[in-house]
C-alpha positions as CSV (number, residue, x, y, z in Angstrom):
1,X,146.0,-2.6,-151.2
2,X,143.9,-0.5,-153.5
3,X,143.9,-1.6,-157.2
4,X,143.1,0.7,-160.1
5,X,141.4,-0.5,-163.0
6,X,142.3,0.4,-166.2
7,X,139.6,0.8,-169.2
8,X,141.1,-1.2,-172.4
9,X,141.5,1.4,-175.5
10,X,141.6,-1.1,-178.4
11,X,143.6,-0.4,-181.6
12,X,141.0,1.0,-183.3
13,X,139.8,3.7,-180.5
14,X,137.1,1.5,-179.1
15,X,137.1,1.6,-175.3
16,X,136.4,-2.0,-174.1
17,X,135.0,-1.4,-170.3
18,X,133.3,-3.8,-167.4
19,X,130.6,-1.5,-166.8
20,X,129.2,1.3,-168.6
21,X,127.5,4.1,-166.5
22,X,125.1,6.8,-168.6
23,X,124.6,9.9,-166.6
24,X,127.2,12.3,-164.5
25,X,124.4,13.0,-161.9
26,X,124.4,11.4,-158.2
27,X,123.4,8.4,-159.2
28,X,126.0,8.1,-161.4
29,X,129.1,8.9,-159.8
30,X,127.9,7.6,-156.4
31,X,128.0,4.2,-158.5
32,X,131.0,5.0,-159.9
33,X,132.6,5.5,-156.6
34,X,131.1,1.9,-154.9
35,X,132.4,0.2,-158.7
36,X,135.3,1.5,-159.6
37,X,137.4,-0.4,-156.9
38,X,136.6,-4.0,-158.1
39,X,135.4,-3.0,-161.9
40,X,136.3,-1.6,-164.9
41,X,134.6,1.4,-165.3
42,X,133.2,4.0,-167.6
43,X,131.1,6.9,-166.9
44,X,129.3,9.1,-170.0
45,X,127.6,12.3,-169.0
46,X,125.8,14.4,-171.8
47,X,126.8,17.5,-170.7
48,X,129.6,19.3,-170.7
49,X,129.5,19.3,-167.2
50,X,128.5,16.7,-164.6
51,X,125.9,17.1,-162.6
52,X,124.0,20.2,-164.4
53,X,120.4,19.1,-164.4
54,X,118.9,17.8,-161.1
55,X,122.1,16.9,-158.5
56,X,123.3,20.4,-158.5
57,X,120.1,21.9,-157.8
58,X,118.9,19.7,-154.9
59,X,117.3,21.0,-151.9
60,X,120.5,19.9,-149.8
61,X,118.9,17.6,-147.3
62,X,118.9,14.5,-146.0
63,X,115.7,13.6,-143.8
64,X,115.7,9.8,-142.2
65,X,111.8,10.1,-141.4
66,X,110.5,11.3,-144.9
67,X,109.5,9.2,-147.7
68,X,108.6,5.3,-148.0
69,X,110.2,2.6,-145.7
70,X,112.7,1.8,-148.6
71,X,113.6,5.4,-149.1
72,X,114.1,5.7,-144.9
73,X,116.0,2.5,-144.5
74,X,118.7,4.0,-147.2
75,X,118.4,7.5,-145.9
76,X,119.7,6.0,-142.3
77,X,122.2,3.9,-143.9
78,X,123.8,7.2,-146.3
79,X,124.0,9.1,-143.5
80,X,126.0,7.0,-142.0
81,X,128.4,6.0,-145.1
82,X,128.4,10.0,-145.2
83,X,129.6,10.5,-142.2
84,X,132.0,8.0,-142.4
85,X,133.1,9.6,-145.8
86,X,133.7,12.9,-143.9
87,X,135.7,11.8,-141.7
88,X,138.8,11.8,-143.9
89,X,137.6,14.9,-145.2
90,X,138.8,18.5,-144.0
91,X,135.6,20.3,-143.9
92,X,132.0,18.0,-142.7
93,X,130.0,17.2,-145.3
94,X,126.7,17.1,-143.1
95,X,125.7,19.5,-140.7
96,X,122.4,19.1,-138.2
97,X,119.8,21.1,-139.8
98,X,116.5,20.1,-138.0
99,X,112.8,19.8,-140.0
100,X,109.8,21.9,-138.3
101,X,106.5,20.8,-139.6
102,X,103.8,23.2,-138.9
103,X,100.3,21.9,-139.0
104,X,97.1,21.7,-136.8
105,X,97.0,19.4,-133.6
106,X,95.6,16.6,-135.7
107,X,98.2,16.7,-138.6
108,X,100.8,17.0,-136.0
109,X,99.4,14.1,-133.9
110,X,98.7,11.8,-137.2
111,X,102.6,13.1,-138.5
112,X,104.1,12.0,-135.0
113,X,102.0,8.8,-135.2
114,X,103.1,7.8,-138.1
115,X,107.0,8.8,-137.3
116,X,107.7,8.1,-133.8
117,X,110.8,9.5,-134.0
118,X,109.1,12.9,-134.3
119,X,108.3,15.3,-131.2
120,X,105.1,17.2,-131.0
121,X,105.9,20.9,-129.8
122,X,103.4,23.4,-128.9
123,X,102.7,26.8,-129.7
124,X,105.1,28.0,-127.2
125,X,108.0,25.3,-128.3
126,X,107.6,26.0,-131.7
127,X,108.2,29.7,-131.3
128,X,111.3,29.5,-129.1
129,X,112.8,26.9,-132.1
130,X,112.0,29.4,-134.8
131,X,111.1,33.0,-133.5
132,X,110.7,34.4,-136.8
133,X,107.4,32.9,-137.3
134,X,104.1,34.7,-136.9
135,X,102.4,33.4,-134.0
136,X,99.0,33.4,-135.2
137,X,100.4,31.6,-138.5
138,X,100.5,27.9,-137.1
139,X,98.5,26.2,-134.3
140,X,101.5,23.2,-133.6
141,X,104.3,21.5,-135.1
142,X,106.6,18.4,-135.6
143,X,110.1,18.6,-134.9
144,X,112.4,15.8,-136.9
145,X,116.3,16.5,-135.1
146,X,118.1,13.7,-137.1
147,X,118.0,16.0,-140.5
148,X,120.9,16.9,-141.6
149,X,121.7,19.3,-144.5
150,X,124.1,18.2,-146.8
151,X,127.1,20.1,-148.5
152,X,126.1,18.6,-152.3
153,X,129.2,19.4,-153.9
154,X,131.7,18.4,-151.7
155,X,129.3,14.9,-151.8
156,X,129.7,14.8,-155.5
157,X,133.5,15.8,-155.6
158,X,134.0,12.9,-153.3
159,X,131.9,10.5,-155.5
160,X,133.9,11.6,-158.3
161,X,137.3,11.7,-157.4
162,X,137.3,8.5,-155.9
163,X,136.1,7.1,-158.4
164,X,138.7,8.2,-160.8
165,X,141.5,7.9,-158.4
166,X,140.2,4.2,-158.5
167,X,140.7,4.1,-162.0
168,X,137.0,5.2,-163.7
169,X,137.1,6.8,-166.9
170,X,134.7,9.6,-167.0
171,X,133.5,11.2,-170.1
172,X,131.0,14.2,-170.9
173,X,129.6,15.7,-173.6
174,X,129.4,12.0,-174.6
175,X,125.3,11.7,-174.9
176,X,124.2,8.2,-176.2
177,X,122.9,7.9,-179.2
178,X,122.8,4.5,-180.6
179,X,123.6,1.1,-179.2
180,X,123.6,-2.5,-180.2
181,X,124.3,-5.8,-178.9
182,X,128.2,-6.6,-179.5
183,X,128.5,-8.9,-182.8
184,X,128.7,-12.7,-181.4
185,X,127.5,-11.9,-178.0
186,X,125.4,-14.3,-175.6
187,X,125.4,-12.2,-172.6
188,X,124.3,-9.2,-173.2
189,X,127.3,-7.1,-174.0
190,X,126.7,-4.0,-176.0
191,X,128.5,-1.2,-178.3
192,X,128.0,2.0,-178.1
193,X,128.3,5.2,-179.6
194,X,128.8,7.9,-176.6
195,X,129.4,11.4,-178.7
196,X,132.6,10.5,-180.6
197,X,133.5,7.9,-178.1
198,X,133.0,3.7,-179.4
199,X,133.0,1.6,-176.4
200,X,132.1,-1.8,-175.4
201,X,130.6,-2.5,-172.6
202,X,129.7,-6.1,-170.7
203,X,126.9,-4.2,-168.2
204,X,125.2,-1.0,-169.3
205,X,124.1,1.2,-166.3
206,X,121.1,3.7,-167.0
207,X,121.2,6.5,-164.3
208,X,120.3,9.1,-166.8
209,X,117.7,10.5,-164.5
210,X,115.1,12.3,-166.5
211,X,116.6,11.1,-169.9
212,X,116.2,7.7,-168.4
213,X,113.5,6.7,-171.0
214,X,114.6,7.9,-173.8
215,X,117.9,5.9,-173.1
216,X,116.2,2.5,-172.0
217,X,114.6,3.0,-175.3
218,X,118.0,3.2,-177.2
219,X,118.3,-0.3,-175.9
220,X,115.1,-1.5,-176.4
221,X,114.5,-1.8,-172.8
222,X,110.6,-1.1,-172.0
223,X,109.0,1.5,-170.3
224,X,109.0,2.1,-166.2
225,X,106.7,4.8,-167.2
226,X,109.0,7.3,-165.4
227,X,108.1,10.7,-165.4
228,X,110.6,13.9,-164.8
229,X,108.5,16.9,-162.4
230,X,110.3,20.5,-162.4
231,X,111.0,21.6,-158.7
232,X,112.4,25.0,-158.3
233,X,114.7,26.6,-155.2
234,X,115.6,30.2,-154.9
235,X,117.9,31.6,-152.6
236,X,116.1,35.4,-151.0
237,X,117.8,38.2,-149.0
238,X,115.4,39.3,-146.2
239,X,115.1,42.4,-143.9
240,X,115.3,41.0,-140.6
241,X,118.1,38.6,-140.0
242,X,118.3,34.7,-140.7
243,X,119.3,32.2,-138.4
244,X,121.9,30.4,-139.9
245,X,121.1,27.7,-137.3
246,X,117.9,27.7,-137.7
247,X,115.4,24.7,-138.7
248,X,114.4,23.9,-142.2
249,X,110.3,24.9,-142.0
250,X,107.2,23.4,-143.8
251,X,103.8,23.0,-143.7
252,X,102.2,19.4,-142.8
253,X,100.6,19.4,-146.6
254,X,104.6,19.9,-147.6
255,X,103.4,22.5,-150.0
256,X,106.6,24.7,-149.4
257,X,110.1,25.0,-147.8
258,X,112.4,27.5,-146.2
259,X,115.4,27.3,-144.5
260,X,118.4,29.2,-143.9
261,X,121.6,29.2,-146.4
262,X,124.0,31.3,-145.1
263,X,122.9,34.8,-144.4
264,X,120.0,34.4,-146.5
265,X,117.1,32.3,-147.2
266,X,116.6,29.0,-149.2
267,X,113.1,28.4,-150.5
268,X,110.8,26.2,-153.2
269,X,107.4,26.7,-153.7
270,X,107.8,22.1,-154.0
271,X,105.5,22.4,-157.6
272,X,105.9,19.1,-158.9
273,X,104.9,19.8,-162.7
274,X,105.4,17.2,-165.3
275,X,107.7,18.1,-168.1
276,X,109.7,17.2,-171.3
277,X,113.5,16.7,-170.1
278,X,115.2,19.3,-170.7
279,X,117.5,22.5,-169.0
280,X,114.4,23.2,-167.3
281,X,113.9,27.7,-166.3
282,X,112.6,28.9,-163.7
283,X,109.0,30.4,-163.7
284,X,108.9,33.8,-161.8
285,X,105.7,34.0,-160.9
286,X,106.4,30.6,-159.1
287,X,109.0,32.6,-156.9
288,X,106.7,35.6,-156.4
289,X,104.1,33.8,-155.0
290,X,106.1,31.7,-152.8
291,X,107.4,34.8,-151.5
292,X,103.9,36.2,-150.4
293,X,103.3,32.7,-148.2
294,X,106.5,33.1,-146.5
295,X,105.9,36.8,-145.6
296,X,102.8,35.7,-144.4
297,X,104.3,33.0,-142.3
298,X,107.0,35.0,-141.0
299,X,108.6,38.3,-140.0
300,X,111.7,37.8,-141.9
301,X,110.0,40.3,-144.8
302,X,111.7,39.0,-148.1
303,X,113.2,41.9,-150.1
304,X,114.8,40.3,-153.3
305,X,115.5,36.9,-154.8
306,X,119.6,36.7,-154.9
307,X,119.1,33.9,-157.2
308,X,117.1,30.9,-158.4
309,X,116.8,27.7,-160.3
310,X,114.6,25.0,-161.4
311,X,116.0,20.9,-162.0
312,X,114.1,18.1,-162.9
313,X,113.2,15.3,-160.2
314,X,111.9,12.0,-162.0
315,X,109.7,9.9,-160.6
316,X,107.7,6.3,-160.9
317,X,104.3,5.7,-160.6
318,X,104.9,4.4,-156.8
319,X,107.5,7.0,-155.7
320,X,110.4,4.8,-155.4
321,X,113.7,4.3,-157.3
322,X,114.1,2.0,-159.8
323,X,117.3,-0.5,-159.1
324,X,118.1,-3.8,-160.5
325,X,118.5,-5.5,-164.1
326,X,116.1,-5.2,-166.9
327,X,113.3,-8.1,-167.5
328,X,114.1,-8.2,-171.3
329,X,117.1,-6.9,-172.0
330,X,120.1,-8.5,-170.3
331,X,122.8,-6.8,-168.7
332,X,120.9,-3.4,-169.1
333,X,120.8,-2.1,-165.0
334,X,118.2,0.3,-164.0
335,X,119.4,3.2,-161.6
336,X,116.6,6.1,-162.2
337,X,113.3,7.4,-160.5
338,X,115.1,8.6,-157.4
339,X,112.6,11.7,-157.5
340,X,113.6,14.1,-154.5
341,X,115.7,11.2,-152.5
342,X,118.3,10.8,-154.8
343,X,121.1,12.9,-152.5
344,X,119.8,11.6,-149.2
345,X,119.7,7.8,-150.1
346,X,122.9,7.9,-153.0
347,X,125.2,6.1,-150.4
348,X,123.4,3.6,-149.7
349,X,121.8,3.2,-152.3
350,X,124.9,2.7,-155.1
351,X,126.3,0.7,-152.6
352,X,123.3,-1.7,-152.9
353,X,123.6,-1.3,-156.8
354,X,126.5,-2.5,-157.1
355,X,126.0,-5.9,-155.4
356,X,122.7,-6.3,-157.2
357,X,125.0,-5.8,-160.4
358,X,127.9,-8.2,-158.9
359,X,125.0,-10.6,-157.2
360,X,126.2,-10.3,-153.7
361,X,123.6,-8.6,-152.1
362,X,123.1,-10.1,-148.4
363,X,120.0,-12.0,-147.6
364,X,119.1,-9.1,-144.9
365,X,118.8,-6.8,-147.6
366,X,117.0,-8.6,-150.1
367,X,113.5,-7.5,-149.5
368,X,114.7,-3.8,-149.9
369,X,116.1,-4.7,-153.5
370,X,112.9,-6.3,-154.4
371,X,111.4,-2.7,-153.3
372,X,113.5,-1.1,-155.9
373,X,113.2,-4.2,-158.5
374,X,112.4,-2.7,-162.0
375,X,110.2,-5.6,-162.0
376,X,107.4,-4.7,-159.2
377,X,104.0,-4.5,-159.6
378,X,104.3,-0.8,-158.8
379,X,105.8,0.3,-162.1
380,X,102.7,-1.1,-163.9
381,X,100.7,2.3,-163.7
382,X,101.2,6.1,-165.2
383,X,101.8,9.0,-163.0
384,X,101.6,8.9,-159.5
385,X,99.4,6.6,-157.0
């Protein structure tokens, strides 16, 4: 049987709720959907829309070979829970989509060294994968075949509507702006005001992604020193035609991608430029000159950007996502820092958050959660290592 939980509404308006979840982005409603069969929960999102800043603006891929061990242990496991997911759905959620590094013979050599389950391909190899390059544009390249590219919305609708078919309350245009412990508490329960929402919560969840330090300071929660970096996309028409099979391209210094997206091209320069959060813009002469490298790289001749966008990607100091209860505050659960992983690892990833925050989580997995621990050594700096 499948219960549904049901937030309390108190005669006076408050909500009175389990669990508390601040931000509609991945990380939010991918928690919402791993809590909301066994808690009471309630999800606030800022905007008037879920989703708007980072989730929605994604690159659309999941890669199980890229990023730290903890980030390709819960990249393997998601796409698994995702493919599990799809199968009671009508349409596939992921799709193979295929990663072509191109780089010298040594970058190639160190990449595949370092991944295993990589394969070196020649000159020759690399140009009967992806014909549209320039031969004399790349010496050799790495070929990852377990990358999938991931349908982000029908993720997120999943997330969401499983979570409130389960019985989650979700609320936006409900941004956070003052909290305190509940009068006569000893655990750690707080109230909140959530735009003209009151509610109570026992656990407070902050997966506000680039507003994730301004809300742990709401709480009086310290720094993780978590930084948000714009990261822009565009989608280009081109000349000659795209593949719509064919492999998502970089170069071995990851200083740009391409890929196809439909009958046209998907592309980001990957800047990773510190900034305020925000409804971050794109910056043209990004585009423009990411353009110029492709062309350069390619026949495919780009003749006009269809459309583009920037989000935010926050980050800590050591790259990895920030999971687990805060040091100082109690009951105030960190679920922010997921940088560029947070659509390839949200599976997994919630589902590990939530038995942190019900403290289940099997033995097996316990040196992955002390990875993530909002405690490690690895927090301690600014920027990144």
């Amino acid at each position: 049987m499948r219960w549904q939980w049901t937030v309390l509404v108190c005669h006076d308006g408050a909500m009175d709720t389990d669990i508390l979840i601040i931000g509609g982005g991945i990380a939010g409603l991918s928690l919402a959907w791993a809590l909301a069969p066994s808690r009471r929960v309630v999800l606030v999102e800022a905007e008037e829309e879920l989703a708007h800043h980072t989730s929605s603006r994604s690159a659309r891929q999941m890669q199980p070979n890229y990023g730290p061990p903890v980030i390709r242990e819960l990249t393997l496991r998601s796409i698994a829970l995702v493919q599990e997911i799809s199968a009671s759905l009508p349409e596939p959620i992921l799709r193979p989509r295929p990663l072509l590094t191109l780089g010298s013979h040594a970058e190639v050599a160190a990449l595949v060294a370092q991944h295993p389950a990589l394969v070196a391909l020649d000159h020759a190899e690399t140009l009967q994968l992806s014909p549209d390059l320039r031969p004399g544009g790349f010496t050799a390249a790495a070929l990852d075949d377990s990358a999938m590219e991931v349908d982000v919305p029908a993720l997120l609708e999943f997330y969401r509507s499983q979570a409130q078919a389960a019985g989650a309350v979700v609320l936006t245009a409900a941004p956070v702006t003052a909290a305190e412990a509940s009068p006569g508490s000893f655990t750690g329960s707080f109230t909140l005001m959530a735009g003209q929402h009151r509610i109570t919560a026992n656990v407070v969840v902050n997966a506000a992604g680039a507003w994730a330090e301004p809300v742990a300071a709401i709480f009086g929660a310290q720094t993780k020193n978590l930084v948000p970096y714009r990261r822009s996309v565009a989608i280009v028409s081109t000349a000659s035609p795209v593949n719509p099979a064919g492999p998502m391209v970089e170069p071995a210094d990851e200083s740009y991608y391409y890929r196809p997206d439909g009958g046209h091209l998907l592309i980001s320069p990957c800047e990773s430029v510190p900034a305020e959060p925000g409804d971050a813009q794109v910056l043209d002469a990004d585009i423009t000159k990411l353009i110029h490298r492709i062309d350069a790289v390619t026949t495919l001749a780009i003749t006009g950007v269809v459309r583009a966008w920037t989000g935010l990607r926050t980050e800590a100091p050591d790259g990895v996502p920030v999971a687990g209860f805060d040091a100082a505050v109690p009951n105030f659960f960190w679920l922010a820092g997921q940088g560029g992983y947070g659509i390839q690892t949200s599976a997994a990833l919630a589902t590990l958050a939530a038995q942190l925050i019900a403290g289940t989580v099997p033995a097996k997995d316990a040196p992955w959660a002390a990875a993530l621990s909002p405690q490690r050594a690895g927090l301690q700096g600014s920027g990144r290592h």
